[in-house]
C-alpha positions in Angstrom: -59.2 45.0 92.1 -56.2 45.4 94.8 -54.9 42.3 93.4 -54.8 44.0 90.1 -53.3 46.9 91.7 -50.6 45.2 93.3 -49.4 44.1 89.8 -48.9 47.6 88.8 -45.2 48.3 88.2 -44.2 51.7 88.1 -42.3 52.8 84.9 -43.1 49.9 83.1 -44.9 51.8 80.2 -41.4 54.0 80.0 -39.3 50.3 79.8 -42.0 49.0 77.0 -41.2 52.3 75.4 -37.6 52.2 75.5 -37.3 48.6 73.9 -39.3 49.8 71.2 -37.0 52.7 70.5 -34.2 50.5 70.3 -35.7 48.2 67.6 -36.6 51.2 65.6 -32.7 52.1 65.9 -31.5 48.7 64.9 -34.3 48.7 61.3 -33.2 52.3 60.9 -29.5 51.0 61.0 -29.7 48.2 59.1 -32.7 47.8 57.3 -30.7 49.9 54.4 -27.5 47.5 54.3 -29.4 44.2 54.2 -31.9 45.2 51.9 -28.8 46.4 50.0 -27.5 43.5 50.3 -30.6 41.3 49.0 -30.8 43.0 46.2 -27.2 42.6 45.4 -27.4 38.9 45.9 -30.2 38.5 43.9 -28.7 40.7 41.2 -25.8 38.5 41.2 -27.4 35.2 40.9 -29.3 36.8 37.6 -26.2 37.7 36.1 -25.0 34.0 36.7 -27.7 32.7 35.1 -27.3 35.0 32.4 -23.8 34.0 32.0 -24.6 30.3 32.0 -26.8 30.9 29.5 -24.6 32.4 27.1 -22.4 30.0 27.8 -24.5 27.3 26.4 -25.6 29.1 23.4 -22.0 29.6 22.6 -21.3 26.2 23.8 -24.7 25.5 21.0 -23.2 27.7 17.8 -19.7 26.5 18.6 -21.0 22.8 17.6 -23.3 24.1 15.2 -20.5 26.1 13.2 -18.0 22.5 13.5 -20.6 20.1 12.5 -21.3 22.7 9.6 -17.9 22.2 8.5 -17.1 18.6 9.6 -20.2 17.3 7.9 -20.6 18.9 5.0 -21.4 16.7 1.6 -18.4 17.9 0.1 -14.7 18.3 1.3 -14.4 20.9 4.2 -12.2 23.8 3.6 -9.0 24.4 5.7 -9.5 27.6 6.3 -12.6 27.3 7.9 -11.7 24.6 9.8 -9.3 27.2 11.3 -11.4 30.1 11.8 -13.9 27.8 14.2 -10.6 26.9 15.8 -9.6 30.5 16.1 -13.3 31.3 16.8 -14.3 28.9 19.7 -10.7 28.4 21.3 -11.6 26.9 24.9 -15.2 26.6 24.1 -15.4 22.8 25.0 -13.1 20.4 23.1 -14.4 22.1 19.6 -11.3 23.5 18.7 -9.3 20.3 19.2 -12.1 18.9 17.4 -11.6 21.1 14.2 -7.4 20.7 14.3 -8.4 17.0 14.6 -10.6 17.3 11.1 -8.0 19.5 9.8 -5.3 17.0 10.3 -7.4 14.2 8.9 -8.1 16.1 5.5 -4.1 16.9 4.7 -3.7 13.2 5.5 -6.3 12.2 3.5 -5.2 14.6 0.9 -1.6 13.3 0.6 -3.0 9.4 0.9 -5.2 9.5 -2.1 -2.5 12.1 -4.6 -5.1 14.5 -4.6 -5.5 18.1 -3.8 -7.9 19.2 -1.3 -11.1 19.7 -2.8 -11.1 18.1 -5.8 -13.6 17.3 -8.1 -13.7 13.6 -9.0 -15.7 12.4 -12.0 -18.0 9.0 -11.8 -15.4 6.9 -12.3 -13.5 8.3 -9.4 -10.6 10.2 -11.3 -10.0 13.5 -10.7 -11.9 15.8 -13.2 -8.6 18.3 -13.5 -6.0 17.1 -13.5 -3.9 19.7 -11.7 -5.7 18.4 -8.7 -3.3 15.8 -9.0 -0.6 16.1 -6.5 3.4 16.1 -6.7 5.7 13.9 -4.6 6.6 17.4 -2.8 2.9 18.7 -2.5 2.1 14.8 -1.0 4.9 15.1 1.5 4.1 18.8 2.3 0.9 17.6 3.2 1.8 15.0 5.4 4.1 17.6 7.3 0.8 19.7 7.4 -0.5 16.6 8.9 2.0 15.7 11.5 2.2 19.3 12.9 -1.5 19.9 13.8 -1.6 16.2 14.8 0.9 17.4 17.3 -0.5 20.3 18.4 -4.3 18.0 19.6 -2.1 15.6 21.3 -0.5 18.0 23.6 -3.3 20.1 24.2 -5.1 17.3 24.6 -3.0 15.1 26.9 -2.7 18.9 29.0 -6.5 18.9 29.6 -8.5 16.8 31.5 -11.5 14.6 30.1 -9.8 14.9 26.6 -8.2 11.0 26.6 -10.2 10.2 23.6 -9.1 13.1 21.2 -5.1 12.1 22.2 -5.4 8.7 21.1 -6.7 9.8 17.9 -3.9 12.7 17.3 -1.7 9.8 18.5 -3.3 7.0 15.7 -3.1 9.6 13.4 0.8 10.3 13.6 1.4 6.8 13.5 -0.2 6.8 10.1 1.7 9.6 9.2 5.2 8.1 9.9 4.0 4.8 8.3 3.3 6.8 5.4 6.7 8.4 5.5 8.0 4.9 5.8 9.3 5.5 9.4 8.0 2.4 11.2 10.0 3.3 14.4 8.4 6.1 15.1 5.3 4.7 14.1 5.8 1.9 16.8 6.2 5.1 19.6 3.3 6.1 18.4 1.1 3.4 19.0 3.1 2.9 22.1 1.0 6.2 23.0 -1.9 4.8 22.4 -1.2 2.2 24.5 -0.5 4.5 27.4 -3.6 6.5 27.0 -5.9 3.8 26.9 -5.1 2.1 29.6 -5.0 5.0 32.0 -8.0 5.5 30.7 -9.5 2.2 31.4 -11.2 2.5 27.8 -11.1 -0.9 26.2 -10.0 -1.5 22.4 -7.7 1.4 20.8 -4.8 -0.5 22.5 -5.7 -3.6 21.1 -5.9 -1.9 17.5 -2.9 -0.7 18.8 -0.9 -3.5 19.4 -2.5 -5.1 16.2 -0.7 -2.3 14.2 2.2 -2.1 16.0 2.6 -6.1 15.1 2.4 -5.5 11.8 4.6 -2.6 11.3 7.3 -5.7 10.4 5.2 -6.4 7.0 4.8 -3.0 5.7 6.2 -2.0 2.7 7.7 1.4 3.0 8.1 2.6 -0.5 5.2 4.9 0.0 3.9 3.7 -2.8 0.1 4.0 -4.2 -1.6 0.6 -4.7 -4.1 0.6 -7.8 -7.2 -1.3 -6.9 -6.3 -4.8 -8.8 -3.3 -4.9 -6.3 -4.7 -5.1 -2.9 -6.4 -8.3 -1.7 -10.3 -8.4 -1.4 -12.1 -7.6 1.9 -14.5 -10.8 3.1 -18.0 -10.6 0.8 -15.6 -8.4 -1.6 -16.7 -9.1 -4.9 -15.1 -7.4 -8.5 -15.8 -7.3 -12.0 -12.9 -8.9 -14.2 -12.2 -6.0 -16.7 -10.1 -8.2 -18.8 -13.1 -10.7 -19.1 -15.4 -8.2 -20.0 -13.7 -6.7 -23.1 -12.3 -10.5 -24.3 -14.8 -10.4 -27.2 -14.3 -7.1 -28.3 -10.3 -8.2 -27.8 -11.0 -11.3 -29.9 -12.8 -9.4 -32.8 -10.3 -6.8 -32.4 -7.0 -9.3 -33.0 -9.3 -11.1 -35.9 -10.0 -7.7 -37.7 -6.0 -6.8 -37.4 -5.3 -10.2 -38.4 -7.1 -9.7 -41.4 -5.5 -6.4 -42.1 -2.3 -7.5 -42.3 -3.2 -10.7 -44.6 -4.7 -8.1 -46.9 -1.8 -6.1 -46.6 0.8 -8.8 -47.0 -1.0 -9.6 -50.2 -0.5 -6.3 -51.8 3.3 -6.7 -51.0 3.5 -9.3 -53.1 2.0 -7.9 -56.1 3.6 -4.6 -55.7 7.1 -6.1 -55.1 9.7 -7.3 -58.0 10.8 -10.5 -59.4 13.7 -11.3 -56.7 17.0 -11.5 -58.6 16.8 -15.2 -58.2 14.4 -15.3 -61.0 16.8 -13.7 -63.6 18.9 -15.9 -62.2 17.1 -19.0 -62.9 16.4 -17.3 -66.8 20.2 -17.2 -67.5 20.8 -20.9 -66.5 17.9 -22.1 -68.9 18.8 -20.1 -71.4 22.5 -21.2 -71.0 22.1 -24.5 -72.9 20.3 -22.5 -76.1 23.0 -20.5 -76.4 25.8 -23.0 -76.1 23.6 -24.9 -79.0 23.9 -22.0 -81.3 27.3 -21.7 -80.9 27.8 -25.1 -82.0 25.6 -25.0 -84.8 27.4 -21.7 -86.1 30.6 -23.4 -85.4 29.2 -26.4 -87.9 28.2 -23.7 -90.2 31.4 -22.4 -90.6 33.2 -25.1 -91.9 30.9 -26.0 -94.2 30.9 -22.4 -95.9 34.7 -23.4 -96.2 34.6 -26.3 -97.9 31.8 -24.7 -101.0 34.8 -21.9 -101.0 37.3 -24.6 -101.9 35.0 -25.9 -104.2 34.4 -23.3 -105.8 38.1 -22.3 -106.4 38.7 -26.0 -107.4 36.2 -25.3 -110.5 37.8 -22.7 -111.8 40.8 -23.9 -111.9 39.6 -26.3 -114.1 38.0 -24.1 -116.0 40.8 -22.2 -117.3 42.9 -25.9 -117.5 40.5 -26.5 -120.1 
């Protein structure tokens, strides 16, 4: 009990007091601000997540939309092509990815001669033949071609991660300007290639590369079209002979005309005159006949004469008498 007593401090329940004032204060102070600021925080990393999710739903439609157009079963259509450009600019690499198709289809447009689009029967003709293109729509085209090639490279080569889509703009003006029959500046081309694979460190588009570039020496430049008979066969390559397939149908063909014109060389001949070597051949044989009348008049003749005299010789005698 005194020890107890000894213990007790005086003013120690005003000092327990005061302490608990002063953390009241400090809540009362900044309770409001922090809490303020948790809910701001929390607000904020909500919002993110919001944001990242739309993000990759745009990310999601922006594919959707190029594979829509990219793969479709028939040709894709320039101009939408160029609205998912326009549409999903910055939105990954999809709009390089659209200018990339783009540029393929003119240059697939102005290799094959036909417009964009169109409809090719079984055979593989075109169905119209307006669809058939000009030697100024085809080079219009491969213009067309070269300038949005262009445009992917150096977008491409500008951005980071994007090494795969510049060698392709790259290959693609190389085929361009081979087509053009520009072989230098196809060679600078697949120079580019070159460049871009190996920084980066992706094996086998510079080999195609230098393969091309090798044989830029042996390409004909005329531009020219080559029908299917004129290019050589690919190994396993196998093709019907069209000549060998219509030979009978030829044979019967050539026997049919040749008996046309036997029948019709036949009809000549009875429809056509005696030549005029025939009357010639009738005058000479009848020559001889009439040199043998002649002298049979001319035998005549003289022997009318001589009954004349005789005659006259009687009558003299006659009257003598």
């Amino acid at each position: 009990m005194d020890e107890r007593q000894t213990q007790i401090k005086e003013g120690e329940g005003l000092q327990e007091s005061r302490v608990n004032e002063e953390f009241l204060g400090f809540l009362r102070k900044w309770s409001q601000p922090v809490l303020l600021m948790v809910v701001l925080v929390s607000l904020g990393w909500m919002a993110w997540n919001r944001y990242q999710e739309g993000q990759v739903a745009k990310r999601d439609a922006a594919f959707a939309a190029l594979a829509a157009n990219v793969d479709r079963a028939d040709s894709p259509s320039p101009a939408s092509l160029r609205a998912v450009s326009d549409e999903y600019a910055g939105v990954g690499s999809v709009a390089l990815l659209a200018d990339l198709r783009l540029a393929d289809l003119y240059f697939e447009s102005a290799r094959l001669g036909l417009d964009i689009g169109a409809e090719l029967s079984p055979t593989g003709d075109p169905v119209d033949d307006a669809a058939v293109l000009s030697a100024e729509d085809r080079e219009g085209y491969l213009n067309d071609a070269r300038r949005t090639y262009r445009a992917v490279l150096d977008a491409a080569t500008a951005a980071e991660g994007r090494a795969l889509i510049a060698a392709n703009a790259a290959f693609g003006l190389a085929a361009v300007a081979e087509s053009l029959g520009e072989n230098d500046e196809a060679g600078r081309m697949y120079d580019k290639v070159i460049a871009i694979a190996e920084a980066d460190g992706r094996a086998g588009r510079d080999i195609v590369a230098r393969e091309r570039k090798a044989d830029l020496a042996s390409l004909s430049s005329d531009g020219r079209i080559y029908a299917l008979e004129e290019l050589p066969m690919l190994p396993g390559e196998t093709r019907e002979d069209p000549d060998a397939e219509q030979a009978p149908e030829d044979q019967n063909a050539d026997d049919a005309d040749a008996g046309e014109s036997e029948t019709a060389s036949d009809e000549s001949d009875e429809s056509v005159p005696a030549s005029p070597a025939e009357p010639a051949a009738t005058d000479d044989a009848a020559a001889p006949e009439a040199e043998q009348s002649e002298a049979e008049q001319s035998e005549a003749e003289p022997s009318e004469a001589d009954s004349s005299e005789a005659e006259q010789s009687e009558a003299e005698q006659s009257e003598d008498g």
